[in-house]
C-alpha positions as CSV (number, residue, x, y, z in Angstrom):
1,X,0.0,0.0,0.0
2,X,3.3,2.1,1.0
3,X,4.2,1.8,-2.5
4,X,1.0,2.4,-4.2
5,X,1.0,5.7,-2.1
6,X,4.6,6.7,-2.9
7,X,3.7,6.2,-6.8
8,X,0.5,8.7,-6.3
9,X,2.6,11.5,-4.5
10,X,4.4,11.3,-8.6
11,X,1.2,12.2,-10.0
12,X,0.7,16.3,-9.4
13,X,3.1,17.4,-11.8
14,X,2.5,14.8,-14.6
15,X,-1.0,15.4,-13.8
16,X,-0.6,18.9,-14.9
17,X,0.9,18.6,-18.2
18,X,-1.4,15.9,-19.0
19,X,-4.1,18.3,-18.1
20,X,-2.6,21.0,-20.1
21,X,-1.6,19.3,-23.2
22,X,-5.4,17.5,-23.0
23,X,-7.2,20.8,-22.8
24,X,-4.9,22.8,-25.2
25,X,-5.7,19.8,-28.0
26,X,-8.9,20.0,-27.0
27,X,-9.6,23.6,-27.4
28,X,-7.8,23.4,-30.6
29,X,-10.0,20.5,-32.0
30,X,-12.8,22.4,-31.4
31,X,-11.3,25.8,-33.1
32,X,-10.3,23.3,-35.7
33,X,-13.8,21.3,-35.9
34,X,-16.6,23.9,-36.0
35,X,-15.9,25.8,-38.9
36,X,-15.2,22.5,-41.1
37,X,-18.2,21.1,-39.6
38,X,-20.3,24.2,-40.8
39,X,-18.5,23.9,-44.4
40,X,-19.4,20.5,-44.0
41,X,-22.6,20.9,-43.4
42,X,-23.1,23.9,-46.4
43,X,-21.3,21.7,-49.1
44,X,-22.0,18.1,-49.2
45,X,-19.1,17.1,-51.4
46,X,-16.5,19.4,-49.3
47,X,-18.2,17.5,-46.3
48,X,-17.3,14.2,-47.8
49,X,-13.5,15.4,-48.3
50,X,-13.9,16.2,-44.3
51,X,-14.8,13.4,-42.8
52,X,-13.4,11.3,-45.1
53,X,-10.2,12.9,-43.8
54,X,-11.5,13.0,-40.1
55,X,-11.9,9.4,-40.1
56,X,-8.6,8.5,-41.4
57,X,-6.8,10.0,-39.2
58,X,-8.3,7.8,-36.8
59,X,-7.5,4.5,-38.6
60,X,-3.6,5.8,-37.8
61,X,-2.7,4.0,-34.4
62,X,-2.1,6.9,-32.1
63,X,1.2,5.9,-31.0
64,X,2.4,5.8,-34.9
65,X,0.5,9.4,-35.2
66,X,2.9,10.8,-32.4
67,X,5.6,9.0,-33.6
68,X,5.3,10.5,-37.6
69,X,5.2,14.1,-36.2
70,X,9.1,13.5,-35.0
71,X,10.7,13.4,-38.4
72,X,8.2,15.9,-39.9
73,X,9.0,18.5,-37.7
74,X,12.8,17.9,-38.0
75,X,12.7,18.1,-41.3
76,X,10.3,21.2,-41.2
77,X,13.1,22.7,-38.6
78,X,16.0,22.1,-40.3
79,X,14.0,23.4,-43.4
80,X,13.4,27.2,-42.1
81,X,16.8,27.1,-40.1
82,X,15.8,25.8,-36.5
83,X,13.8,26.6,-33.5
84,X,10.6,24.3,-34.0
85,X,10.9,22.0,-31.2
86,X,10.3,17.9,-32.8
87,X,10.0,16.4,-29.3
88,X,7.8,17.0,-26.5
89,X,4.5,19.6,-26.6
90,X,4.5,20.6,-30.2
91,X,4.1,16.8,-31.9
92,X,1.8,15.7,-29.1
93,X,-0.3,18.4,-29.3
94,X,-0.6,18.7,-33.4
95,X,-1.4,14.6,-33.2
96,X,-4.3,14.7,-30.4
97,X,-5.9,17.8,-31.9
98,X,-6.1,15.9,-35.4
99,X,-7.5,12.6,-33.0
100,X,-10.1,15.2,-31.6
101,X,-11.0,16.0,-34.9
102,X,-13.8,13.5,-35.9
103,X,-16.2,13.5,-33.3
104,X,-17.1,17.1,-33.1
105,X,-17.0,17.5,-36.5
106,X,-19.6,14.6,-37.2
107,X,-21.6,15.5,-34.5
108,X,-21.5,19.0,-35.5
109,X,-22.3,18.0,-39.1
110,X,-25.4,15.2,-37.4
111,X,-26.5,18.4,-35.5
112,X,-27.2,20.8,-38.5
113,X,-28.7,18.1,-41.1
114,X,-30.6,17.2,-38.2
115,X,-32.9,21.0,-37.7
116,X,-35.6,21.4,-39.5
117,X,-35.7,23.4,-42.9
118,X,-38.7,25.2,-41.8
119,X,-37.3,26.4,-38.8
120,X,-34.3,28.0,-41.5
121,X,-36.9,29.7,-43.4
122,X,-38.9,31.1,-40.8
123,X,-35.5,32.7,-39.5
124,X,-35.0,34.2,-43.3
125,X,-38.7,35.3,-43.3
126,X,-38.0,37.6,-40.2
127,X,-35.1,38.9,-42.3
128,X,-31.9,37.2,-40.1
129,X,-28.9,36.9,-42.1
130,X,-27.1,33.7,-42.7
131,X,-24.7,34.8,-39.9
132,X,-27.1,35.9,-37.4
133,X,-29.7,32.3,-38.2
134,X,-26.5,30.6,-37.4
135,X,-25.8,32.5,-34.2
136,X,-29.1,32.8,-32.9
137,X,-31.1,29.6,-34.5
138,X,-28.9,27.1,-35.3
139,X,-26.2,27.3,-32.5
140,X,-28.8,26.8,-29.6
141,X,-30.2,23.8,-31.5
142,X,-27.2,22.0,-32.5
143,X,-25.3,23.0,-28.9
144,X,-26.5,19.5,-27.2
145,X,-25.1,17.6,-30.0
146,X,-21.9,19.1,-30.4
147,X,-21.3,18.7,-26.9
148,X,-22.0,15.1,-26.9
149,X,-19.0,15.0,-29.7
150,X,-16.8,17.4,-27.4
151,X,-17.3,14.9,-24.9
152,X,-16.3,12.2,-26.7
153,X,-13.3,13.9,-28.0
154,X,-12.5,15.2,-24.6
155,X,-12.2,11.0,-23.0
156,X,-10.4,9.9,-26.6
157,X,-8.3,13.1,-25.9
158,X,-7.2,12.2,-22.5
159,X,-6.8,8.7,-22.9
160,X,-4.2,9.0,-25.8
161,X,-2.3,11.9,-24.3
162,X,-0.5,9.0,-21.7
163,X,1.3,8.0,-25.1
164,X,2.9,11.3,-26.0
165,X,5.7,9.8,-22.9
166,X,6.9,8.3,-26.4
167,X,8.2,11.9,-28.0
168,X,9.0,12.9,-24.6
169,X,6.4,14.8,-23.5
170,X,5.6,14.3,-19.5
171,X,2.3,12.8,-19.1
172,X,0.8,9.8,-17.1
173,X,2.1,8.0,-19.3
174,X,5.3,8.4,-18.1
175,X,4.5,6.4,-14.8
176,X,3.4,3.3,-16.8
177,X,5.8,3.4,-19.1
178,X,8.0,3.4,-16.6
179,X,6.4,0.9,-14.7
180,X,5.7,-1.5,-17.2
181,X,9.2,-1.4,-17.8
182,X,10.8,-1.9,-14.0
183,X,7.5,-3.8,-13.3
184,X,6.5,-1.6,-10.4
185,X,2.8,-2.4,-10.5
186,X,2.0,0.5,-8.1
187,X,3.8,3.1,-10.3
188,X,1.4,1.2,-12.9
189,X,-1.9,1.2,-11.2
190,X,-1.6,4.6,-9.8
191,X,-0.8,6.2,-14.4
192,X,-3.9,4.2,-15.0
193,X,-6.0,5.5,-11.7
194,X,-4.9,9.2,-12.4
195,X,-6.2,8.9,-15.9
196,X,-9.1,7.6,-15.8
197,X,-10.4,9.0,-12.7
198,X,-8.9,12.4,-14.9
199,X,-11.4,11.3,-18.1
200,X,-14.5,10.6,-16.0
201,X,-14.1,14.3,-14.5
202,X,-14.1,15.4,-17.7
203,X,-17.1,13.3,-19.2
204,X,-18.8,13.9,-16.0
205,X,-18.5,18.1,-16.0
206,X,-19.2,18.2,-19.7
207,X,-21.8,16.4,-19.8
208,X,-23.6,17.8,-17.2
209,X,-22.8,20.7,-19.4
210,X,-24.6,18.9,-22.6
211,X,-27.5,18.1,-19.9
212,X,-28.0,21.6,-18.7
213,X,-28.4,23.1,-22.5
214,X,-30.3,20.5,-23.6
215,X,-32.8,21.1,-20.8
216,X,-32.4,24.9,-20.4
217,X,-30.9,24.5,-17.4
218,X,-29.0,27.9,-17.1
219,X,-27.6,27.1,-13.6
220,X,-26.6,23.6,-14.4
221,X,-24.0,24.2,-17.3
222,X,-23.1,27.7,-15.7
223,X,-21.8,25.5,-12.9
224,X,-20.5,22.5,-14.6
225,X,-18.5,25.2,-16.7
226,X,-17.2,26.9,-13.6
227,X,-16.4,23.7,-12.3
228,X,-14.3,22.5,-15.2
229,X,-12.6,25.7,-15.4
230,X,-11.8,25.7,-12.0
231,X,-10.8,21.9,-12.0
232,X,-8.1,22.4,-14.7
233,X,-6.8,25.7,-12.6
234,X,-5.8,23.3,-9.9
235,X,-4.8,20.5,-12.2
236,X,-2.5,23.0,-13.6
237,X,-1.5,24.8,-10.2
238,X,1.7,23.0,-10.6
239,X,3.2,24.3,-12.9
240,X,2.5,28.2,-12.0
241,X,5.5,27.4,-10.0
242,X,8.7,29.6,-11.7
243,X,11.8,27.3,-11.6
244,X,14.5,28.7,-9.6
245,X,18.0,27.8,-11.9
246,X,18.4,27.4,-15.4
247,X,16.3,24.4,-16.7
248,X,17.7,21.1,-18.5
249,X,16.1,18.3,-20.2
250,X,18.0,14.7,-19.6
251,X,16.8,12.0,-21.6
252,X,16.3,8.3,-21.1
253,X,15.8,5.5,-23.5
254,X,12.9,2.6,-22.2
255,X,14.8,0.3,-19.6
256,X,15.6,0.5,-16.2
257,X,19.5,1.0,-16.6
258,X,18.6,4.2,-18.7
259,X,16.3,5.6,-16.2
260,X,18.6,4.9,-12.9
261,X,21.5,6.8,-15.2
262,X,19.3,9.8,-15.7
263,X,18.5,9.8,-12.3
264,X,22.2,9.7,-11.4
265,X,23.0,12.4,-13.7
266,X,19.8,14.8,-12.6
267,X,21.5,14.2,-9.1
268,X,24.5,15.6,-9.9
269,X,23.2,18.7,-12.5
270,X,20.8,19.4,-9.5
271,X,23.6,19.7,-7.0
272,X,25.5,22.2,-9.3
273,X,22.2,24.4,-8.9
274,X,20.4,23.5,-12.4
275,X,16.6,22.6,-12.3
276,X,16.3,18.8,-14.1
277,X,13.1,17.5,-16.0
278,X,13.1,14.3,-17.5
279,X,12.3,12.6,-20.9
280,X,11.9,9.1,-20.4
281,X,11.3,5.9,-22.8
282,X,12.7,7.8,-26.0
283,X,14.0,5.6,-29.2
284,X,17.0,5.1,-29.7
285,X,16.5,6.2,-33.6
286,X,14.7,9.5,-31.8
287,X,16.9,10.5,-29.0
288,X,20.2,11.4,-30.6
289,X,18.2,13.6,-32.6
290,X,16.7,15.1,-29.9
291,X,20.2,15.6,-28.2
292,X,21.5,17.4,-31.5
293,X,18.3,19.2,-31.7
294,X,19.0,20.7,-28.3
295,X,14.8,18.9,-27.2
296,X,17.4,17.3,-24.8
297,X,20.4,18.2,-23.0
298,X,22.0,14.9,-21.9
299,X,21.5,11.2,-22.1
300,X,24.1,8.0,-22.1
301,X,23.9,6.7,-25.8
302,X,26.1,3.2,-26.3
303,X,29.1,3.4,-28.6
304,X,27.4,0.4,-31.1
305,X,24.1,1.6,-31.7
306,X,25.4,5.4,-32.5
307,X,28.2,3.2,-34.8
308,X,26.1,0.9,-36.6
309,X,23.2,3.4,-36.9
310,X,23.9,7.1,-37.3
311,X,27.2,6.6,-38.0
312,X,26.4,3.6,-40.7
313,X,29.4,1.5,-39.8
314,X,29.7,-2.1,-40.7
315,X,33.7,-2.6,-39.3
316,X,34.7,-3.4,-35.6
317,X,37.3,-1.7,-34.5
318,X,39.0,-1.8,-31.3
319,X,36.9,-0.3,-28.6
320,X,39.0,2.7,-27.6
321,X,39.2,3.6,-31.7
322,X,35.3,3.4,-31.7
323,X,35.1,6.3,-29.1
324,X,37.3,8.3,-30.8
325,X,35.9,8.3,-34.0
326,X,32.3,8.7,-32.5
327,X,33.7,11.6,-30.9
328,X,35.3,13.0,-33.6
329,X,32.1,12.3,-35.9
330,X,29.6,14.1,-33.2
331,X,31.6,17.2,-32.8
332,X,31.6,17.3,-36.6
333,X,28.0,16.3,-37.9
334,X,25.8,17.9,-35.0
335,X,28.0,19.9,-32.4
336,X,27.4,16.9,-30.0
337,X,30.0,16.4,-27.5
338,X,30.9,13.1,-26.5
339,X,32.5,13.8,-22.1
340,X,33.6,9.9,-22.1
341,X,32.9,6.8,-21.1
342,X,31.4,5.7,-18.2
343,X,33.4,3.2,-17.6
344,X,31.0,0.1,-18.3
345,X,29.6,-1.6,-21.2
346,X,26.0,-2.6,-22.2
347,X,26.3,-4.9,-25.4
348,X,24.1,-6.8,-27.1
349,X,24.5,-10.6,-26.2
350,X,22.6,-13.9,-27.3
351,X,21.7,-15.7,-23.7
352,X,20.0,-19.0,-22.9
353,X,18.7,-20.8,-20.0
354,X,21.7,-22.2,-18.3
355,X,20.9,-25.7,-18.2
356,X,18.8,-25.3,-21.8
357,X,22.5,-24.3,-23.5
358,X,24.5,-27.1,-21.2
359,X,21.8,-30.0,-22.7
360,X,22.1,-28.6,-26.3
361,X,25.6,-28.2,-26.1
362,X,25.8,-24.3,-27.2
363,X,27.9,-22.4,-25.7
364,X,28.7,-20.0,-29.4
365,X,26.4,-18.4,-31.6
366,X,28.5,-20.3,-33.8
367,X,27.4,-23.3,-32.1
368,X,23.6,-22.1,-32.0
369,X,23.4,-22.3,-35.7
370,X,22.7,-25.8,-36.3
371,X,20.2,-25.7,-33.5
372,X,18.3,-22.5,-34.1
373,X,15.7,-23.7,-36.7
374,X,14.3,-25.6,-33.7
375,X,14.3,-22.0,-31.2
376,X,12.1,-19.2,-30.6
377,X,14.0,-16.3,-30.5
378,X,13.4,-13.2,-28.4
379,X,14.5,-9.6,-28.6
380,X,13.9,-6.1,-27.2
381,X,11.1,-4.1,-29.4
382,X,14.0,-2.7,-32.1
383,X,17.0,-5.6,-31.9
384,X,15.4,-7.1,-35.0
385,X,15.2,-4.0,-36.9
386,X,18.9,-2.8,-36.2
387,X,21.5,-3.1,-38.0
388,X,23.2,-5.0,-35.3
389,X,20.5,-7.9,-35.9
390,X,22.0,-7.9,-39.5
391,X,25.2,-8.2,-39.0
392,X,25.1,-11.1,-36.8
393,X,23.1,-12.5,-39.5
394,X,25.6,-12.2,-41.8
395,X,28.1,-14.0,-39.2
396,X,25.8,-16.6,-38.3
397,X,23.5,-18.0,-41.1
398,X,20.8,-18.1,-37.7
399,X,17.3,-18.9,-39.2
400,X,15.2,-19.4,-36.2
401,X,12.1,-21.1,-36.3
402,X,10.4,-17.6,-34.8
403,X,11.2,-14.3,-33.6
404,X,8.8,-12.6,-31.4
405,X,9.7,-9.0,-30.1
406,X,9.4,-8.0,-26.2
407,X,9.8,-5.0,-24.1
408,X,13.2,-5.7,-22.3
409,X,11.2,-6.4,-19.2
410,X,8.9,-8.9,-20.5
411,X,12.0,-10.6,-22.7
412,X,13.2,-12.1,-19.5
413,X,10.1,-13.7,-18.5
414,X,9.8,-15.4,-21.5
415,X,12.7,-16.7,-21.7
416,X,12.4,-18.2,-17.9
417,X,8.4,-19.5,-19.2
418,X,9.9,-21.7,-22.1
419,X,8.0,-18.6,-24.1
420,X,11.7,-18.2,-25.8
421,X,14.7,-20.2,-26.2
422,X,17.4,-17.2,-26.6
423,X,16.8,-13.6,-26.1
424,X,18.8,-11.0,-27.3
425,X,19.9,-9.9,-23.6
426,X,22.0,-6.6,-22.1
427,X,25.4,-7.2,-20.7
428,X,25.2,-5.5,-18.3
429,X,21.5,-6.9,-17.1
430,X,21.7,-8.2,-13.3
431,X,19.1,-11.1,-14.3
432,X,22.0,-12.8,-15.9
433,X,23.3,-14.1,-13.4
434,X,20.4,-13.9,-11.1
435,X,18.8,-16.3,-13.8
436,X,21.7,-18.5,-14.4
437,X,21.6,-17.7,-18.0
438,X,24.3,-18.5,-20.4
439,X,25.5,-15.3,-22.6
440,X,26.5,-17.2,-26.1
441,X,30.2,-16.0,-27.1
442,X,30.7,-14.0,-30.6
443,X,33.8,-15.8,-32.1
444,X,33.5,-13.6,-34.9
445,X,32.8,-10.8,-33.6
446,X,29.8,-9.7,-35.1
447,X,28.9,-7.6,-32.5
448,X,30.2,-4.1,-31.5
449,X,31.5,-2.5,-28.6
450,X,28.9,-0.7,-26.4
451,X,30.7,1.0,-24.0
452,X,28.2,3.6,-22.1
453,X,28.8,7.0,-23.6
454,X,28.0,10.6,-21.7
455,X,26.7,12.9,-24.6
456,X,25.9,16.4,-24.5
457,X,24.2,18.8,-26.5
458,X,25.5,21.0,-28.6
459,X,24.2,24.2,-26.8
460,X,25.3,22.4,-23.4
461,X,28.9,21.6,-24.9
462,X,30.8,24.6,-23.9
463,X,28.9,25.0,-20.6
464,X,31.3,24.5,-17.7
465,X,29.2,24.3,-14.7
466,X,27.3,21.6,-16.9
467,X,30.7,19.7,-17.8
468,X,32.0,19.7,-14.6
469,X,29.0,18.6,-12.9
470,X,28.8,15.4,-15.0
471,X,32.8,15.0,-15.6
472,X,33.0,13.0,-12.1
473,X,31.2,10.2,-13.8
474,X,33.3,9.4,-16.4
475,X,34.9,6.4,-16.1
476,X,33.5,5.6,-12.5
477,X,31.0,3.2,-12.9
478,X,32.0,-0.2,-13.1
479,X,29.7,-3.2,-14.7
480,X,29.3,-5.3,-12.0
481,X,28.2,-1.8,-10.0
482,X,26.0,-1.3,-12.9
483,X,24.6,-4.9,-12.8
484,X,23.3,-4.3,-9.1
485,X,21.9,-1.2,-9.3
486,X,19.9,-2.7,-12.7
487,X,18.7,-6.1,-10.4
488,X,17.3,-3.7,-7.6
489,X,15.0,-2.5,-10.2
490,X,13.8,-5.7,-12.4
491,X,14.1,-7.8,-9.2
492,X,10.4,-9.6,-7.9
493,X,11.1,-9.0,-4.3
494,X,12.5,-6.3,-2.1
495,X,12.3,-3.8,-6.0
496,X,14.1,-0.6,-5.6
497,X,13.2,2.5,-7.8
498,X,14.9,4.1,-10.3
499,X,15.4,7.0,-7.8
500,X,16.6,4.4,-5.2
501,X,19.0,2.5,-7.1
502,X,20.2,6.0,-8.9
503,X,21.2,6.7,-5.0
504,X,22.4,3.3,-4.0
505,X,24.8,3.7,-7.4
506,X,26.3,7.0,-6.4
507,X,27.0,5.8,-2.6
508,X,28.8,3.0,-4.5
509,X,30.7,4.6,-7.0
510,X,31.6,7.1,-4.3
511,X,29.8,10.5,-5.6
């Protein structure tokens, strides 16, 4: 119970920028809506056009609508020379408003069709202009049933906002991503709680709204209105608060050894007198760009994925010539400066079940070869998609007989339920040995190095204060340190937080 209370004393200030981002969509869906919906409603065939559009926007899963938006906006950015932000508010906002979209404009469109011509013409026969019969005749009618859409919109609204944690905008979301991730039910339960207790306020005020105009209830929607002004006011309250300190961003990627390392690093940037905010769960093909982009200040990238991705890289070099040139390369594509190494590395690596590998004899992916069309393999959500997955390929003629994608969390338990026979597994994961897992060697070295990088952004480069805050780190944090602090957080019993373990890790490392 402890812990379910501890998760809901998170909520406040992700409550208030999923309140904000919600309403602002909201109020721009209806901006958006009602003038289409009287086109609509004037012009049959432009009406088709409009909700023929309307609706296929909502055939677009919502997380692949936020998701588009990223590289749009880039492009857009780099297109008029900068400063229109990719990650965070903008994208998620701009894909909610168009999910708002359809049901106020149908209903809008349901509403007019719906009054009676005779009641038009009596309105012309007084001598009302088109403007003043829509104002005064057909608003009042139709009110009711746009509302009904606005409420609709406003629960569809809310309940997609927890995804914009995906482009790094702080909502709910956040705590179930995060959650889902380090399995902290609580941190689950009480995203999930917040939300939809948040979407039944909303249904609940506005329609009491729809009720009292339907029923010429003055005082009824007067006071749901008041209400639901005055309900977002304190939603909001949090962030009236002015930050003391200059404000930076750290990112995080969507596993628990990237969100104990921004915690580590928000530690130290808030000592030296910064105020921190957090993007959490990020890509990996969406957070360098936001760190170049200056969306976010800090983050720990690997050395393999910014070699084999950005970088397009097939070779392996030697791992301290892999820094380099990623150094050398990020100072001179993006401004991006690498500070160094952490001191650990978190590679890609092909594990088994312990006494699975010892009865099959496998102890090489060169040895897992022969036996892989028989195996189920598992990875993380992108592993099969990176080029990392290719070159091993390439290595190893591996064709298993299936491949089933995981988030990291989840990747473990199927491998432990017989659900997968190998997993594509993180070095530096404590569950390896806590699971008595074999990690299968790479004789021919197929795989890169990914030694744990400290990158800052360009605008951040030349900061000292910021430098030396996060210099200290470099080169501190040794694997099997890293291991522990990773098993406190996937661990069944006795779990630690990201916070906790971020604090356990500094003791340990001695910062």
């Amino acid at each position: 119970m402890s812990a379910f209370l501890d998760a809901l004393g998170r909520v406040p200030p992700l409550l208030a920028q999923h309140v904000l981002l919600s309403a602002a969509a909201l109020v721009l869906g209806i901006v958006i809506s009602l003038p289409l919906a009287i086109l609509a409603t004037r012009r049959p065939r432009a009406g088709n056009v409009i909700l023929g559009c309307a609706s296929l926007v909502q055939t677009v899963p919502s997380l692949a609508l936020l998701a588009l938006f990223y590289p749009l906006l880039l492009w857009l950015s780099a297109l008029v020379g900068g400063g229109i932000p990719a990650l965070g508010f903008l994208p998620s906002l701009i894909a909610l408003t168009l999910y708002a979209l359809l049901p106020i404009i149908r209903n809008g469109v349901a509403g007019l069709t719906g009054i009676d011509p005779a009641v038009r013409q009596a309105a012309q026969a007084v001598g009302m202009t088109s403007a003043q019969t829509l104002r005064l005749v057909e608003a009042p009618l139709v009110a009711p049933v746009l509302i009904a859409g606005i409420r609709t919109a406003a629960v569809w609204t809310i309940g997609a906002a927890t995804l914009s944690t995906t482009v790094g905008q702080p909502s709910l979301g956040d705590m179930i991503f995060a959650g889902l991730q380090t399995q902290n039910w609580a941190l689950v339960l009480a995203g999930c709680f917040a939300a939809a207790g948040l979407a039944l306020a909303a249904d609940a005020l506005i329609g009491l709204i729809e009720r009292g105009i339907a029923r010429r209830r003055r005082p009824l929607w007067i006071g749901a209105s008041v209400a639901l002004i005055v309900g977002l006011l304190l939603a909001t309250a949090p962030l009236w608060q002015r930050a003391d300190g200059t404000v930076v961003t750290i990112g995080a990627k969507n596993f628990s050894e990237q969100y104990i390392l921004a915690r580590l690093i928000g530690d130290r940037l808030e000592r030296a007198g910064y105020t921190v905010r957090y993007r959490d769960g990020l890509g990996s093909a969406v957070i360098y760009g936001a760190l170049s982009g200056g969306d976010v200040d800090v983050y720990v990238e690997y050395a393999g994925t910014l070699w084999t991705g950005p970088m397009r890289r097939t070779d392996v070099p030697d791992p301290k010539a892999m820094v380099a040139g990623i150094g050398r390369w990020a100072q001179a594509t993006s401004g991006v400066r690498s500070i160094g190494s952490l001191g650990f590395e978190n590679a890609y690596a092909f594990a088994m079940r312990g006494d699975d590998a010892k009865r099959r004899g496998i102890e090489s992916l060169a040895d897992l070869v022969d036996a892989a069309p028989g195996l189920t393999l598992g990875s993380d959500l992108e592993f099969l998609e990176r080029p990392e997955w290719t070159a091993v390929r390439k290595a190893y003629p591996l064709r298993f007989k299936a491949t089933t994608p995981y988030a990291p969390t989840f990747m473990y338990r199927a491998l432990a339920s017989g659900g997968a026979d190998v997993i594509s597994a993180f070095s530096s994961d404590g569950r390896i040995a806590a699971d008595r897992l074999t990690v299968l060697s790479d004789p021919r070295h197929a795989i890169p190095s990914y030694n744990a990088l400290l990158m800052v952004a360009p605008a951040r480069a030349k900061d000292a204060k910021f430098v030396a805050a996060l210099t200290p780190l470099v080169g501190r944090i040794p694997v099997s340190a890293m291991r522990e602090a990773n098993y406190q957080v996937d661990r069944d019993a006795d779990k630690r937080t990201p916070e906790q373990a971020a604090d356990w890790l500094a003791t340990r490392i001695g910062l």
